[in-house]
C-alpha positions as a Markdown table, in Angstrom:
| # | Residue | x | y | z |
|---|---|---|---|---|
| 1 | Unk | 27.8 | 129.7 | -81.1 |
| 2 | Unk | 26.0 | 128.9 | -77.6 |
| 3 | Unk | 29.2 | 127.5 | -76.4 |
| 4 | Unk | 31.0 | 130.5 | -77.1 |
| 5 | Unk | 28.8 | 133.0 | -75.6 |
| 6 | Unk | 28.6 | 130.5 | -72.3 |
| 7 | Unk | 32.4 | 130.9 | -72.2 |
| 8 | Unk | 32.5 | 134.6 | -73.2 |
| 9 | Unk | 30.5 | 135.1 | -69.7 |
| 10 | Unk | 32.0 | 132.6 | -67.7 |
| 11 | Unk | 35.3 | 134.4 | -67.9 |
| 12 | Unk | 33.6 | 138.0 | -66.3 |
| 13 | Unk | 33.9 | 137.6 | -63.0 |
| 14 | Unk | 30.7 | 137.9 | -60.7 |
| 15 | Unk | 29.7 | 141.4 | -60.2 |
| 16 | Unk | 26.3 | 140.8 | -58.3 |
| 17 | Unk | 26.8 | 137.8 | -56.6 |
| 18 | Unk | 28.7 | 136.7 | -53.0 |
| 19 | Unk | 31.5 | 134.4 | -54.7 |
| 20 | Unk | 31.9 | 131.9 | -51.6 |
| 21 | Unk | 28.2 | 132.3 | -50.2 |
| 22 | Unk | 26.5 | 129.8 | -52.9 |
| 23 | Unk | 26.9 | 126.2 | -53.8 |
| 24 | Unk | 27.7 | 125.0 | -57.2 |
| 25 | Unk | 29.0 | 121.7 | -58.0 |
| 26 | Unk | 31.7 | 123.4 | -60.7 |
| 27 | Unk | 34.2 | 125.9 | -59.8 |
| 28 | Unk | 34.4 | 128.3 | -62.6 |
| 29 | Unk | 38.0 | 127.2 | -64.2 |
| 30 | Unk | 36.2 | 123.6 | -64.3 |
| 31 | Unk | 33.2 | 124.9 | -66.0 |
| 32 | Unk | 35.6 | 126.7 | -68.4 |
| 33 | Unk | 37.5 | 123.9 | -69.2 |
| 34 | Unk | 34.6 | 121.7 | -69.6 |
| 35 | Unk | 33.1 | 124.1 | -71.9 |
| 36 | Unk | 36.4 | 124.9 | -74.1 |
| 37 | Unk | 37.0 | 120.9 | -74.2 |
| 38 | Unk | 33.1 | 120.5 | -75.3 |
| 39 | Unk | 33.4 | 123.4 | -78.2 |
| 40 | Unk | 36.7 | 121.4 | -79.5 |
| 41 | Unk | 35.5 | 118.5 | -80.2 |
| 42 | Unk | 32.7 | 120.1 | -81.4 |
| 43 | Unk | 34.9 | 122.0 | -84.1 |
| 44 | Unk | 37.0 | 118.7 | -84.5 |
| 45 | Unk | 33.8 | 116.5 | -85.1 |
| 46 | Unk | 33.1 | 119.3 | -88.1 |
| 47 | Unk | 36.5 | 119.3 | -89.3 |
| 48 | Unk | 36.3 | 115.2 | -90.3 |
| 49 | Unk | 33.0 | 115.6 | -91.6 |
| 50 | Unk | 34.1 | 118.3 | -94.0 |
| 51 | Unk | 37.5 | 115.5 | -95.0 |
């Protein structure tokens, strides 16, 4: 559930922020990607308990 409500506002885009003025070490599709990736396995790892 927290990794889909970190995704759902990841996609927004940054309303209040200057986009190129701070560092981060992940670009947002990254951080997406990282999350999606983490929330699979997460459903996968439920999936073969539940076999």
């Amino acid at each position: 559930m927290l990794t889909f409500n970190l995704q759902q506002t990841n996609l927004q885009p940054p309303t209040n922020q200057p986009p190129t003025n701070q560092p981060s070490t992940f670009n947002k599709p990254t951080l997406n990607k990282l999350i999606f990736n983490l929330g699979l396995s997460a459903t996968l790892r439920e999936r073969a308990q539940l076999i």
